[in-house]
N, CA, C and O atoms as a GROMACS GRO file, in nm:
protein
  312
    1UNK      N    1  -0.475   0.377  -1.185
    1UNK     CA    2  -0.364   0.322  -1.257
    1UNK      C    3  -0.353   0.173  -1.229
    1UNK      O    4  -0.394   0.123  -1.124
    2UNK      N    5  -0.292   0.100  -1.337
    2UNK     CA    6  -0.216  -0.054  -1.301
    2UNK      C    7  -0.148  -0.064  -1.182
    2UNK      O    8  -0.102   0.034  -1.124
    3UNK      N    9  -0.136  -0.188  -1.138
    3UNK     CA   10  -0.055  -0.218  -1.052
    3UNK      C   11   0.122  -0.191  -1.058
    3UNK      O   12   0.205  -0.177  -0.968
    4UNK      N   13   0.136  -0.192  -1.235
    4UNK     CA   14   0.255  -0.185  -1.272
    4UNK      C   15   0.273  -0.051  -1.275
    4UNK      O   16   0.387  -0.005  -1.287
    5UNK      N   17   0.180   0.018  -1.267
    5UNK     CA   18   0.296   0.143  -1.285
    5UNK      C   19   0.300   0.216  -1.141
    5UNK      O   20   0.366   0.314  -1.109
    6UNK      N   21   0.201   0.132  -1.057
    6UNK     CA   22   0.161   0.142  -0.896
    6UNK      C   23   0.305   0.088  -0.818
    6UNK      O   24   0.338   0.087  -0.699
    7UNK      N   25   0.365   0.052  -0.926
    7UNK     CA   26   0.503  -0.058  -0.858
    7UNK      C   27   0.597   0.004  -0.849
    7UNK      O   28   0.677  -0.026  -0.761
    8UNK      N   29   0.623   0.116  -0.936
    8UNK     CA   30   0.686   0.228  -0.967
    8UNK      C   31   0.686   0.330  -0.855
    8UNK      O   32   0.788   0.324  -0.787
    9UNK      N   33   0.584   0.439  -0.812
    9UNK     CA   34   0.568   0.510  -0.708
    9UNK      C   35   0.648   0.420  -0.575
    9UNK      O   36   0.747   0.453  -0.510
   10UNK      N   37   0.572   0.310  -0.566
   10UNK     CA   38   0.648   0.191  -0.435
   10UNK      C   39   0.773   0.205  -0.445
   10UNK      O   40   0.836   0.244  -0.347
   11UNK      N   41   0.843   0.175  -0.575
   11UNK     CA   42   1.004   0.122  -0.598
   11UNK      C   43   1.099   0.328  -0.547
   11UNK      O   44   1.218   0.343  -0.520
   12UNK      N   45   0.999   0.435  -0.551
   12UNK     CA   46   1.031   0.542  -0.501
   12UNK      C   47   1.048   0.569  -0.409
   12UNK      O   48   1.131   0.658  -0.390
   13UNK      N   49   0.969   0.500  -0.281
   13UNK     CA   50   0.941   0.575  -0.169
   13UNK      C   51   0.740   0.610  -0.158
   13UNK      O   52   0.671   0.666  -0.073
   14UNK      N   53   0.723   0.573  -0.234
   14UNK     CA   54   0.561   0.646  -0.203
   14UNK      C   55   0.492   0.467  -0.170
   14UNK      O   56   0.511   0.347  -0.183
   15UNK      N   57   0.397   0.582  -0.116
   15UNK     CA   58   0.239   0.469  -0.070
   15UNK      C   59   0.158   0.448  -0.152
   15UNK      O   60   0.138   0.548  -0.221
   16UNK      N   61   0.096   0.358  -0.180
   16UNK     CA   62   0.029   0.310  -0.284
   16UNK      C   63  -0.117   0.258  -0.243
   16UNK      O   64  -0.106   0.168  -0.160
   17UNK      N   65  -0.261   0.290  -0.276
   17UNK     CA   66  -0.369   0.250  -0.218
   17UNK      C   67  -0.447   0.164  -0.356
   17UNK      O   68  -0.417   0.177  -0.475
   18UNK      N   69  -0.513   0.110  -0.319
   18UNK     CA   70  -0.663   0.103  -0.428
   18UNK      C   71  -0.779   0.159  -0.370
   18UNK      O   72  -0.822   0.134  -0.257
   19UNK      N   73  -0.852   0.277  -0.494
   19UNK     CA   74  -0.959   0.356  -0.431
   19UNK      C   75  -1.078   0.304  -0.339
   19UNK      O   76  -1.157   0.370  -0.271
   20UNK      N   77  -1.067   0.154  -0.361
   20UNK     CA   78  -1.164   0.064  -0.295
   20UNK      C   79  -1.115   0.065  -0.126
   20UNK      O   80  -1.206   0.029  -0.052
   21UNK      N   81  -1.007   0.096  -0.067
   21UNK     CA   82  -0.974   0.097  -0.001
   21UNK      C   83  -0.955   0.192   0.136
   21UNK      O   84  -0.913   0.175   0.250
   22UNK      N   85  -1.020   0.326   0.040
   22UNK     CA   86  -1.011   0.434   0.094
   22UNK      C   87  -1.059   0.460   0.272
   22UNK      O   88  -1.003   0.500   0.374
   23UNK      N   89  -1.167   0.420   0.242
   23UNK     CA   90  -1.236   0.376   0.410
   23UNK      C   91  -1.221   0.338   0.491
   23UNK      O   92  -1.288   0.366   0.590
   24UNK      N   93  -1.105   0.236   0.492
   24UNK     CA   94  -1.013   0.191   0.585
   24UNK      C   95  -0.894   0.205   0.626
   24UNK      O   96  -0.840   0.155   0.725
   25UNK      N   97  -0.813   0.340   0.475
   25UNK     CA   98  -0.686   0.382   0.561
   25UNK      C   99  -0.620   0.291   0.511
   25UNK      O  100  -0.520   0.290   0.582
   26UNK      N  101  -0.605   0.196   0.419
   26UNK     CA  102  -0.514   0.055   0.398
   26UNK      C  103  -0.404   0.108   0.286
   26UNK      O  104  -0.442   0.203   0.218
   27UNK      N  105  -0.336   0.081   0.273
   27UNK     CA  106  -0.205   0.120   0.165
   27UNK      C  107  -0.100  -0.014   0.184
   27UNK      O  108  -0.120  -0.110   0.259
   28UNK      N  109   0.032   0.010   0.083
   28UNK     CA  110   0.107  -0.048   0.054
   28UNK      C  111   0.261   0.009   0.035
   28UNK      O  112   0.291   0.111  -0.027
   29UNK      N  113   0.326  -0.056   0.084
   29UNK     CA  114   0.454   0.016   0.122
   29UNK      C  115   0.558  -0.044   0.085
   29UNK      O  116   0.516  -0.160   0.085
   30UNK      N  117   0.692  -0.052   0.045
   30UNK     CA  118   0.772  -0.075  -0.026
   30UNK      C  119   0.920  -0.047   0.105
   30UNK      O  120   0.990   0.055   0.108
   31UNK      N  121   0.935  -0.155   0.191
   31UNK     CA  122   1.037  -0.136   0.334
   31UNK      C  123   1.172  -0.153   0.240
   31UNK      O  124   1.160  -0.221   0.138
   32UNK      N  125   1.293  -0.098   0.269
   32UNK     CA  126   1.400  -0.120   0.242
   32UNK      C  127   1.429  -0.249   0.298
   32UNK      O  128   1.407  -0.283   0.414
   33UNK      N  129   1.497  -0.342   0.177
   33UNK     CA  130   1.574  -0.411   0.276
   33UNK      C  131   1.489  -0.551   0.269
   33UNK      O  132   1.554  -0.649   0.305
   34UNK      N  133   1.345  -0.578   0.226
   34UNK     CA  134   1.232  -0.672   0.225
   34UNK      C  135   1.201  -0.699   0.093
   34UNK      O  136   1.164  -0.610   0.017
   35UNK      N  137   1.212  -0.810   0.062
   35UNK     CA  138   1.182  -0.873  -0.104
   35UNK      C  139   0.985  -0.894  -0.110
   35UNK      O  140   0.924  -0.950  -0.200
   36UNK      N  141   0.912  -0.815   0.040
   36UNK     CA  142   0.739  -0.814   0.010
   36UNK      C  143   0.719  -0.690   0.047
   36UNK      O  144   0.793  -0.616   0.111
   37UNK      N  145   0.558  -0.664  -0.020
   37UNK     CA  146   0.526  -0.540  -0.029
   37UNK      C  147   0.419  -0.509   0.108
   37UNK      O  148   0.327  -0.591   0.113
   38UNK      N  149   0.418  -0.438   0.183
   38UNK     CA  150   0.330  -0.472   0.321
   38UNK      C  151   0.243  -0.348   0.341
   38UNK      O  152   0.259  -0.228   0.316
   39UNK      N  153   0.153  -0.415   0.390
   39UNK     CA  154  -0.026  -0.379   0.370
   39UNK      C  155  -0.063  -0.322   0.489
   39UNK      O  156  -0.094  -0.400   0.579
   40UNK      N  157  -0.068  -0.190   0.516
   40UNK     CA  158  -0.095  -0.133   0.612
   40UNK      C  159  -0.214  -0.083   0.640
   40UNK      O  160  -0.248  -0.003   0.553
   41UNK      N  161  -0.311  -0.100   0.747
   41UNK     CA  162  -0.429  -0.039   0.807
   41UNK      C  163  -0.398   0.016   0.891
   41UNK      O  164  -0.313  -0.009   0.976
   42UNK      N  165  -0.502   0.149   0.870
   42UNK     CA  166  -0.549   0.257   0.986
   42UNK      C  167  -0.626   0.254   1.054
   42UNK      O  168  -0.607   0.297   1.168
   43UNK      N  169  -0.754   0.197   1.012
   43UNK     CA  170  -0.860   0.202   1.068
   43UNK      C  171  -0.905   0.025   1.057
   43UNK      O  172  -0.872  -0.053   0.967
   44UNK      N  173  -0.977   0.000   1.162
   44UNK     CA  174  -1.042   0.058   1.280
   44UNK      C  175  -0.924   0.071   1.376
   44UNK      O  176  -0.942   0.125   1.485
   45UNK      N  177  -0.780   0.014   1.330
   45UNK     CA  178  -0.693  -0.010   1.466
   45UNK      C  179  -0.588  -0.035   1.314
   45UNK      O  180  -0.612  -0.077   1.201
   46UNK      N  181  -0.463   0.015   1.386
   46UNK     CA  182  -0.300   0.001   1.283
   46UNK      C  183  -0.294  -0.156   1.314
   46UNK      O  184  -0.320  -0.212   1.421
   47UNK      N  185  -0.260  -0.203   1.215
   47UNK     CA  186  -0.189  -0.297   1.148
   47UNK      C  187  -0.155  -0.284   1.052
   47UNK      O  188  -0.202  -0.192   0.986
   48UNK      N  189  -0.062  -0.366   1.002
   48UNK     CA  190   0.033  -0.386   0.935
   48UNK      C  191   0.085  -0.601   0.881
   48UNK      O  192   0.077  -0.700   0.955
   49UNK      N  193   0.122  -0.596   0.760
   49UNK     CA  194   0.140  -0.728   0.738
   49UNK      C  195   0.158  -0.770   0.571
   49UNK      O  196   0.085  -0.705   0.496
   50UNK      N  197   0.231  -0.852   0.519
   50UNK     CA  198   0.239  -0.891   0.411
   50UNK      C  199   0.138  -0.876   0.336
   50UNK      O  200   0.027  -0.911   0.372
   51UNK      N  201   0.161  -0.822   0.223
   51UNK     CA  202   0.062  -0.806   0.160
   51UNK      C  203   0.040  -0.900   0.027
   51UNK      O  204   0.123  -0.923  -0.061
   52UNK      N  205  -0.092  -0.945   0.038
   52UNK     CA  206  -0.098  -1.117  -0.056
   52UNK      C  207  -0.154  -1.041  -0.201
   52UNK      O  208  -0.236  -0.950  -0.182
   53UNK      N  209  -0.126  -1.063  -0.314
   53UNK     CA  210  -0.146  -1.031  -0.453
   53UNK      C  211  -0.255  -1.060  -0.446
   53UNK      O  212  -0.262  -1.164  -0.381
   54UNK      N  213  -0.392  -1.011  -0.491
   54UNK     CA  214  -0.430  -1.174  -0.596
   54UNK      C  215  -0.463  -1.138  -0.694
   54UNK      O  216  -0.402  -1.042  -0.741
   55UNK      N  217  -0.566  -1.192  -0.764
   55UNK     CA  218  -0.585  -1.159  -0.954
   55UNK      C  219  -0.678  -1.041  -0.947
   55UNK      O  220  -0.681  -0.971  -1.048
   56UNK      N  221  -0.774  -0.996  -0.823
   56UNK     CA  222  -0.793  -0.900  -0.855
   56UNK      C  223  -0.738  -0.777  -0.890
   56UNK      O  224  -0.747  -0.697  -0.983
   57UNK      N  225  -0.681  -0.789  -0.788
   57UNK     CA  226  -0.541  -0.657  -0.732
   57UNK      C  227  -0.467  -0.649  -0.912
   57UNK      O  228  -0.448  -0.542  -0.971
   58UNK      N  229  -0.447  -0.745  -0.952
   58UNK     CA  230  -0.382  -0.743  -1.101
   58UNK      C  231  -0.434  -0.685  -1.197
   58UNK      O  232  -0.382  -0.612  -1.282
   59UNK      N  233  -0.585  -0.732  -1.176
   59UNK     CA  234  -0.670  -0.658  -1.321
   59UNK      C  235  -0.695  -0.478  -1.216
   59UNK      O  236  -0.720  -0.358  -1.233
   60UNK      N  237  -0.681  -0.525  -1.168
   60UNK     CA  238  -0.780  -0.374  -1.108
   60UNK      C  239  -0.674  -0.220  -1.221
   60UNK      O  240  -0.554  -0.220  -1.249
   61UNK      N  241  -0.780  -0.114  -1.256
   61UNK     CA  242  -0.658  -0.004  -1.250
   61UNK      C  243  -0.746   0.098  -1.184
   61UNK      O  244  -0.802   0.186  -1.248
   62UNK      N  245  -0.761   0.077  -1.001
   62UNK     CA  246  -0.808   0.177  -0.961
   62UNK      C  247  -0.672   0.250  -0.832
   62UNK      O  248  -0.688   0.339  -0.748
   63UNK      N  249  -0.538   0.166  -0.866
   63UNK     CA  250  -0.448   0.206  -0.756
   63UNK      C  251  -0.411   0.389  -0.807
   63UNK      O  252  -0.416   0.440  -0.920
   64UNK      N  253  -0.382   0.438  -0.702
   64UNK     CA  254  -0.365   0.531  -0.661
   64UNK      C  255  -0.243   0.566  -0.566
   64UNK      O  256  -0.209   0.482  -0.483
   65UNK      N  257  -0.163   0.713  -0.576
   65UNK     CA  258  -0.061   0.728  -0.482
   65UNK      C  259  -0.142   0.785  -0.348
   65UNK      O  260  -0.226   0.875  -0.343
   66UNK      N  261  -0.101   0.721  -0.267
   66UNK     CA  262  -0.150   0.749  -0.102
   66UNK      C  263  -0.079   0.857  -0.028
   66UNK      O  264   0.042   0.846  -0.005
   67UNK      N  265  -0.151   0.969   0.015
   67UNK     CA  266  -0.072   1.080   0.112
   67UNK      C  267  -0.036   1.055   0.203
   67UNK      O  268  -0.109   1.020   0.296
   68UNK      N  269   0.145   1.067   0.212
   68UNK     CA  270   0.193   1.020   0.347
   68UNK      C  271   0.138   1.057   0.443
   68UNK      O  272   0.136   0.976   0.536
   69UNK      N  273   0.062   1.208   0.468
   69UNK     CA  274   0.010   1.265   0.586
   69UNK      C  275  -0.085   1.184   0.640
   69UNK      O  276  -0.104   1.188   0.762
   70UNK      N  277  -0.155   1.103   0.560
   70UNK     CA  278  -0.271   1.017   0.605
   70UNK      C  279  -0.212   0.876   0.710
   70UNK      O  280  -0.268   0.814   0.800
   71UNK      N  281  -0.065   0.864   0.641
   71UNK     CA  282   0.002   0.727   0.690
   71UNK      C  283   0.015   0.732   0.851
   71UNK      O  284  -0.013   0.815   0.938
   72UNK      N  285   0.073   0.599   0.846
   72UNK     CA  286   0.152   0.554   0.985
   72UNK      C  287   0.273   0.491   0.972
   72UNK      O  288   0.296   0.377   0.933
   73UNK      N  289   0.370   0.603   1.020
   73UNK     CA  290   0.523   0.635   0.993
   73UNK      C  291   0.520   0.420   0.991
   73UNK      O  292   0.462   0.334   1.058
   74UNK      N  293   0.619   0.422   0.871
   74UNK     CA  294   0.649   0.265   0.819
   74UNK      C  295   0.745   0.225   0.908
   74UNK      O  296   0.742   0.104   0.931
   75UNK      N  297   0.850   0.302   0.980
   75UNK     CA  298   0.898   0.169   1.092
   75UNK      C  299   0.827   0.170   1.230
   75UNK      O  300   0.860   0.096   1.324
   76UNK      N  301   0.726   0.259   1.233
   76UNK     CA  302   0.640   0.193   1.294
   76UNK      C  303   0.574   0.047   1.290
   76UNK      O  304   0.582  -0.048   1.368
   77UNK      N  305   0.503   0.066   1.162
   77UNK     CA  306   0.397  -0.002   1.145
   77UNK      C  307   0.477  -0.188   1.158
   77UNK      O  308   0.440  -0.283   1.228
   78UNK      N  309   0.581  -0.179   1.070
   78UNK     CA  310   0.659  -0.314   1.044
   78UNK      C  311   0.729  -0.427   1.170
   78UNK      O  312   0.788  -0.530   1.135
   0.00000   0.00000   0.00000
């Protein structure tokens, strides 16, 4: 899917990946309370951090909803 309708699931409560991403566990999260969207890794090691747009991320429509089970609880990560 678009990013836009990827913005949607976010503006819910859900995690948001691009399939390119899969390998590393990385997603996108939507914190109450924060006007940015933040970019979380699993692998090789958790982090967490603002997550920067760019024009790929725009054209792309390979985003996908991410299984929380896979996550790392978000007030953790933040």
């Amino acid at each position: 899917m678009k990013f836009e309708e990827a913005a949607k699931y976010l503006e819910k409560g859900d995690y948001v990946q691009r399939a390119s991403w899969s390998s590393t566990g990385e997603y996108i999260v939507a914190l109450p309370g924060i006007p940015h969207y933040w970019k979380i890794t699993t692998q090789p090691q958790q982090n967490a951090g603002i997550w920067v747009f760019t024009r790929e991320d725009y054209l792309a429509d390979d985003f996908e909803v991410f299984p929380k089970v896979n996550s790392v609880p978000c007030e953790d990560a933040a």
